[in-house]
SEDOMI-235745 format. One record per atom (N, C-alpha, C, O): x negated, y negated, z; residue in one letter. Coordinates in steps of 0.02 Angstrom, whole numbers, m for minus. Layout:
residues N
<r <X, Y, Z>, 'A'> ...
This chain:
residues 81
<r <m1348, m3779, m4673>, 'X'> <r <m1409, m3815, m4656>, 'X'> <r <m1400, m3851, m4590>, 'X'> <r <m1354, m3889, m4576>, 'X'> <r <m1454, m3832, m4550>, 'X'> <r <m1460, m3873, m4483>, 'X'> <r <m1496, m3945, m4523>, 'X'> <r <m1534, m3956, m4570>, 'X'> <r <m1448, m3996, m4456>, 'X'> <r <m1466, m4064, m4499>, 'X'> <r <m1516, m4103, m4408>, 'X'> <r <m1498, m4086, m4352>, 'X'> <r <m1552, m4132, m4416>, 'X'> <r <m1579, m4163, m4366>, 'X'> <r <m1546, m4228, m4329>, 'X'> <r <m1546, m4287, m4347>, 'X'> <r <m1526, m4204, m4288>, 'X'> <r <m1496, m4276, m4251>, 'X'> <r <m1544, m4322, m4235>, 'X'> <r <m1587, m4328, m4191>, 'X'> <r <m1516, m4368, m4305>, 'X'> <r <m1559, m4423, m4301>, 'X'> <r <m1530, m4482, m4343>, 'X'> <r <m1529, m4470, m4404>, 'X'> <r <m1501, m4556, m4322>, 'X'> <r <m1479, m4595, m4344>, 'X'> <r <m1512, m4621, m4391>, 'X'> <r <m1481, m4624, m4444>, 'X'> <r <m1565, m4640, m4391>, 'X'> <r <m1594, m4683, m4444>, 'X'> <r <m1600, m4703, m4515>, 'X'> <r <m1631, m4743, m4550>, 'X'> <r <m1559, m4662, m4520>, 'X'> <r <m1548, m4647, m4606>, 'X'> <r <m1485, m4649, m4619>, 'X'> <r <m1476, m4634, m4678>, 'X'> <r <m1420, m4665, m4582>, 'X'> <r <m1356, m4665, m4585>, 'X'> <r <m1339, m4701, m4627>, 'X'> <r <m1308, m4684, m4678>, 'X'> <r <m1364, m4786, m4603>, 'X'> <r <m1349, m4836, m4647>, 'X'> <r <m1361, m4830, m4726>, 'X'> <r <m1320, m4842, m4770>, 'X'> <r <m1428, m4808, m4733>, 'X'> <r <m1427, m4782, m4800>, 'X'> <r <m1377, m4729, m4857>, 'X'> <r <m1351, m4736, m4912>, 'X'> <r <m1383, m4670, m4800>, 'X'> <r <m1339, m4624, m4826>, 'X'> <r <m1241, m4665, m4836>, 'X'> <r <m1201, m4636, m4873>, 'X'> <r <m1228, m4707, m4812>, 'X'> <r <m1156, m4738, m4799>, 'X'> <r <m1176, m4756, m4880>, 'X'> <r <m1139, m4742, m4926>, 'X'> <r <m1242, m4792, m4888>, 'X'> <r <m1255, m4843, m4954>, 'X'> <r <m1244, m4817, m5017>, 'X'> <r <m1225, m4850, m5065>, 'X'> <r <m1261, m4726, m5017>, 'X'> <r <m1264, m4706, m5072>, 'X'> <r <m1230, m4652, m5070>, 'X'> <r <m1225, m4620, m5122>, 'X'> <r <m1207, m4634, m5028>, 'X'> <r <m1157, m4562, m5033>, 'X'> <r <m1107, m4572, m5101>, 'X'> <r <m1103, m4523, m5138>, 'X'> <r <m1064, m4641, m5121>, 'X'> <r <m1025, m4616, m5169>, 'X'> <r <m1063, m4639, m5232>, 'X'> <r <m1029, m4644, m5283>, 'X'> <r <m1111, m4650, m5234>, 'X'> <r <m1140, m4655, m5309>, 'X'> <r <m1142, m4582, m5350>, 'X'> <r <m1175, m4533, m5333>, 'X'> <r <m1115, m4587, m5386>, 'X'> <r <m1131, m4516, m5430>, 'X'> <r <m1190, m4485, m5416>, 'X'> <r <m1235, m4510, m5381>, 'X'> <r <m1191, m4421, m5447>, 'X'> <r <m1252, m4392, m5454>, 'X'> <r <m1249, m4364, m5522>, 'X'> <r <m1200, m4341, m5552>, 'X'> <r <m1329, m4373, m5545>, 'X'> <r <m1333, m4373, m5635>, 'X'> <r <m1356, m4301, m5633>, 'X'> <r <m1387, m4285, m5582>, 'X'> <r <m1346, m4260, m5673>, 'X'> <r <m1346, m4208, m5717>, 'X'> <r <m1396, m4215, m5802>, 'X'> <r <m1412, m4270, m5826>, 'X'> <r <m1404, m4181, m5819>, 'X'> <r <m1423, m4170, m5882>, 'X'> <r <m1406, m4122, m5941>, 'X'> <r <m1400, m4066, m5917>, 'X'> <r <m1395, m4122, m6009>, 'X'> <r <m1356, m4099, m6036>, 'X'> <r <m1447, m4064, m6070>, 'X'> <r <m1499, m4096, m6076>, 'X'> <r <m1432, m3978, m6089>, 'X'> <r <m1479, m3957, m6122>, 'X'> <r <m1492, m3960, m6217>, 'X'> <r <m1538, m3951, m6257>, 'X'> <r <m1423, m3979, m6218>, 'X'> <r <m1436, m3956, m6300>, 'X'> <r <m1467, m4029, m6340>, 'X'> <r <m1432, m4077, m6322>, 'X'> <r <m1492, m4039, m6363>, 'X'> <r <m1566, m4060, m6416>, 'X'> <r <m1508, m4104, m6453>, 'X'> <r <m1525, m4162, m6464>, 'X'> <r <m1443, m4087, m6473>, 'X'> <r <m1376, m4152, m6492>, 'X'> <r <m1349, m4164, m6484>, 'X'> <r <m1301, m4180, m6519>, 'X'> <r <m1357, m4168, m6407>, 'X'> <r <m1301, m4211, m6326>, 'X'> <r <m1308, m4288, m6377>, 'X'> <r <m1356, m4324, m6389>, 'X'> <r <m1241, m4289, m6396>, 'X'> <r <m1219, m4373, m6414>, 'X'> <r <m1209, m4412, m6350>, 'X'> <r <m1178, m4464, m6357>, 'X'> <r <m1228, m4398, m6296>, 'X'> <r <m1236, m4429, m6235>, 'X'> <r <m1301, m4438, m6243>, 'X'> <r <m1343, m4401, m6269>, 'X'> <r <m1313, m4531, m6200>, 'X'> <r <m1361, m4556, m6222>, 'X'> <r <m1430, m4516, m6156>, 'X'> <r <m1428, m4512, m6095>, 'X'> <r <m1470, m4500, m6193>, 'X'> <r <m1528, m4481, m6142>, 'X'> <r <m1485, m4399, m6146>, 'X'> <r <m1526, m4356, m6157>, 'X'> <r <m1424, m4375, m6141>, 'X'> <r <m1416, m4319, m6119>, 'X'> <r <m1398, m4324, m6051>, 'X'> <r <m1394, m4274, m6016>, 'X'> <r <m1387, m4383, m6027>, 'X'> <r <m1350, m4390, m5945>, 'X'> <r <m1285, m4385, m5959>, 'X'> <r <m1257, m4401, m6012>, 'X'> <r <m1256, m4356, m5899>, 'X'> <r <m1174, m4362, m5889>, 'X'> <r <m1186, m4338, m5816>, 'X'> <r <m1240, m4318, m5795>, 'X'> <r <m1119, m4344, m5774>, 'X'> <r <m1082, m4336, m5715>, 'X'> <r <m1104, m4250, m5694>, 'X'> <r <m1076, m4198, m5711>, 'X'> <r <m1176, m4263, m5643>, 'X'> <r <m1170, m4178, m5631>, 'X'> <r <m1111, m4147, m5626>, 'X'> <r <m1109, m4099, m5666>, 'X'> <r <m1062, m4152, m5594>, 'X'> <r <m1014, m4139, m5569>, 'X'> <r <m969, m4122, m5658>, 'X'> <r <m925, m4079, m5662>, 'X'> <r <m983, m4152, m5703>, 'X'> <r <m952, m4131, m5771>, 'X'> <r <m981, m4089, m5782>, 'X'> <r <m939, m4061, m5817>, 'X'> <r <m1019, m4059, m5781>, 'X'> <r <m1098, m4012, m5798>, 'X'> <r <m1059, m3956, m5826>, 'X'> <r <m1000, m3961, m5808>, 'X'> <r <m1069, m3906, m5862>, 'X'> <r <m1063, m3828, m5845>, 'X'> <r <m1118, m3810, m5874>, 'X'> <r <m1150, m3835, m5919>, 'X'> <r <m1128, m3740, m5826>, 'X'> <r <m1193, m3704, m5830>, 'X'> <r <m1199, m3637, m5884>, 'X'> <r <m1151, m3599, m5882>, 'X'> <r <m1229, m3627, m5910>, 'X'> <r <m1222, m3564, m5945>, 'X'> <r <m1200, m3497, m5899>, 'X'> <r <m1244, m3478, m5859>, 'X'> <r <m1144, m3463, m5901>, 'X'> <r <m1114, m3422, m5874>, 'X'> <r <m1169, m3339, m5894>, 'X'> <r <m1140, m3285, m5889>, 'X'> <r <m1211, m3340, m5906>, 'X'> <r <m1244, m3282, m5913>, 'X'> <r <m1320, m3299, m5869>, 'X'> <r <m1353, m3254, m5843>, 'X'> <r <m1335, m3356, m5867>, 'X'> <r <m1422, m3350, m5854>, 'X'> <r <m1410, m3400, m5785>, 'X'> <r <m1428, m3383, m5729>, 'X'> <r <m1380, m3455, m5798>, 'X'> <r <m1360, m3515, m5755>, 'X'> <r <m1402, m3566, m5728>, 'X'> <r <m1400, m3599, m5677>, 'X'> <r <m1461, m3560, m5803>, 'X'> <r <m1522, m3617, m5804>, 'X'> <r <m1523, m3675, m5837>, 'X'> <r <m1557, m3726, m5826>, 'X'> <r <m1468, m3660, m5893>, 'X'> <r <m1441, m3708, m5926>, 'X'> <r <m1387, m3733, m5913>, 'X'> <r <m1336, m3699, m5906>, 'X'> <r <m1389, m3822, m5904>, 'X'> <r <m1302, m3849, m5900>, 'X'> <r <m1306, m3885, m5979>, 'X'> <r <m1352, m3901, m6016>, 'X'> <r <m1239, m3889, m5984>, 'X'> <r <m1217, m3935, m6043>, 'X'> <r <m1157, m3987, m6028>, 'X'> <r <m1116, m3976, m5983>, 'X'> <r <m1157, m4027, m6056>, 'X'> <r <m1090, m4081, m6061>, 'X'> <r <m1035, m4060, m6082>, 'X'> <r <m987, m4080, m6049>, 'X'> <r <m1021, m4014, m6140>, 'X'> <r <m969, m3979, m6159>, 'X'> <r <m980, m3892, m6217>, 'X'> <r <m1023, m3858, m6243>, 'X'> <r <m920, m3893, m6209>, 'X'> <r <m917, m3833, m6247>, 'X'> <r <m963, m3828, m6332>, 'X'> <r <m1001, m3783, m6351>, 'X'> <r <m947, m3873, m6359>, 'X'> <r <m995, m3907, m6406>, 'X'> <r <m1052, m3910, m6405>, 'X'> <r <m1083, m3875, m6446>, 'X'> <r <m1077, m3938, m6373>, 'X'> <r <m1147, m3937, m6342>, 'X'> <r <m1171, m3861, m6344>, 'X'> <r <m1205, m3836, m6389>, 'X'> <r <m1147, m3829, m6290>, 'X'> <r <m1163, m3764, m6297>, 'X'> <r <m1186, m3715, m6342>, 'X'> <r <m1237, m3680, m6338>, 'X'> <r <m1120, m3716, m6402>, 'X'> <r <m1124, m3708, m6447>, 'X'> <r <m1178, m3727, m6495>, 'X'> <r <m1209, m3684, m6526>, 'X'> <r <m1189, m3791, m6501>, 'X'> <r <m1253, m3813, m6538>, 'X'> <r <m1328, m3785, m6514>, 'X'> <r <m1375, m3768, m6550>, 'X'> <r <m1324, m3785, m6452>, 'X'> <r <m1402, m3784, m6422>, 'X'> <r <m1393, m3693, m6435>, 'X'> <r <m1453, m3680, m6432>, 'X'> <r <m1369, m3647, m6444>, 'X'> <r <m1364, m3573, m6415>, 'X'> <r <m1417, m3542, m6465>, 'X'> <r <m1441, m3489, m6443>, 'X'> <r <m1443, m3565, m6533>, 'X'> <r <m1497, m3530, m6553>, 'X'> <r <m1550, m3532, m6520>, 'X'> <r <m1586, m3484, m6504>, 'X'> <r <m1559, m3597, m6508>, 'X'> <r <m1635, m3611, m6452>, 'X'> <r <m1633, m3586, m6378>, 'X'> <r <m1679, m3585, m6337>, 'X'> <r <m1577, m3570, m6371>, 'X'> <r <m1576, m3538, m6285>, 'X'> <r <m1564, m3459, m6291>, 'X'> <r <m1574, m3418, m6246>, 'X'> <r <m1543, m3448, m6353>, 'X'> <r <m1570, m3380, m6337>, 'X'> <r <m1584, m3340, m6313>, 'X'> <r <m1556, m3296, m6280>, 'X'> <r <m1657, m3357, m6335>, 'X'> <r <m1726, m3310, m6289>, 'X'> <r <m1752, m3320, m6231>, 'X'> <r <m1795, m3283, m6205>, 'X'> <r <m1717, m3397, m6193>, 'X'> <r <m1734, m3398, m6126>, 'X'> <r <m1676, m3374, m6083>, 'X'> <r <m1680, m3356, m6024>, 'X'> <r <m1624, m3377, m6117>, 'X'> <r <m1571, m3352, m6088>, 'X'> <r <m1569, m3264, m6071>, 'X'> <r <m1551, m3238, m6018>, 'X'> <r <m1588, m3237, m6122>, 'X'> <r <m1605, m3152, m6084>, 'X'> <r <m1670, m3152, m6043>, 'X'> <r <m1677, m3113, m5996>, 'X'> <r <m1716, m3193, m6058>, 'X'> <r <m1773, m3205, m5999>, 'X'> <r <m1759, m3227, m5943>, 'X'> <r <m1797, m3204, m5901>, 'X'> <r <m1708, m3271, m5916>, 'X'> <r <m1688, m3281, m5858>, 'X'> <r <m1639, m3261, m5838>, 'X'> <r <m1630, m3278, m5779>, 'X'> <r <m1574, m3214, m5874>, 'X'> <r <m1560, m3158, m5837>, 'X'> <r <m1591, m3101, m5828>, 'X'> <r <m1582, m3062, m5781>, 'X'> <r <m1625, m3095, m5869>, 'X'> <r <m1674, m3003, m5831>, 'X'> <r <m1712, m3016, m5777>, 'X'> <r <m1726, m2973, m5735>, 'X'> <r <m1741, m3109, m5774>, 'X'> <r <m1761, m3114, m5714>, 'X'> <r <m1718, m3103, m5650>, 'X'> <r <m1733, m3064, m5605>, 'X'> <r <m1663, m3142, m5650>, 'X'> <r <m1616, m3127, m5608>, 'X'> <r <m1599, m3051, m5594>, 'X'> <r <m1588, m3022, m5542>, 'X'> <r <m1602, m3026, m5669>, 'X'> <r <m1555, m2947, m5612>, 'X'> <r <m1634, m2930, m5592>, 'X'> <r <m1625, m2899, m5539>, 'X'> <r <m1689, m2932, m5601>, 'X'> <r <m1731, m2887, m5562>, 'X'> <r <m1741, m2922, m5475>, 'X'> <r <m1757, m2887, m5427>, 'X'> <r <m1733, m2971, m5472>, 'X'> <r <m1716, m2972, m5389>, 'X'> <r <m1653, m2987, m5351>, 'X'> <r <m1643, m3027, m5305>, 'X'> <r <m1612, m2945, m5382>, 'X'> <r <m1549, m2930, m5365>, 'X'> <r <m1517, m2853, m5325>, 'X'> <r <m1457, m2848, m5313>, 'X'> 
C-alpha cells in the first residue's frame, strides 16, 4: 500500500499503534465474554477462512452450524480462483 505523505495523523497513530486489536470468536459457546479475544489469538477456519475462533474447542462446538456456510464459502472461493 502506497501511504500519503502526510504528518497529521502521526501523533495519533504513535497513540494507538500498540493497543491490541480485537477479533471475534464465531462459535455461539465462546466462554469469552462477548466472544472477544486478541485478533492476533484468532484462528480461522482452514477450509473456507470466514470463520475465526478462540480455540480448538470452540471450533469444535460451533462446526454443526458452520457447516453449510462453510462449503458455501469455499465453492465461492474456488469459483474465482
Amino acid at each position: 500500500k502506497k501511504r500519503i505523505p502526510c504528518s497529521c495523523l502521526d501523533e495519533k497513530y504513535k497513540e494507538v499503534k500498540h493497543i491490541p486489536k480485537i477479533g471475534l470468536c464465531c462459535s455461539p459457546e465462546c466462554p469469552l465474554p462477548c466472544g472477544m479475544t486478541e485478533r492476533s489469538l484468532t484462528m480461522c477456519c482452514s477450509r473456507c477462512r470466514a470463520a475465526n475462533y478462540c480455540s480448538r474447542e470452540c471450533q469444535v462446538a460451533s462446526w454443526q452450524g458452520h457447516k453449510g456456510e462453510c462449503a458455501f464459502y469455499s465453492d465461492l472461493k474456488a469459483k474465482f480462483q
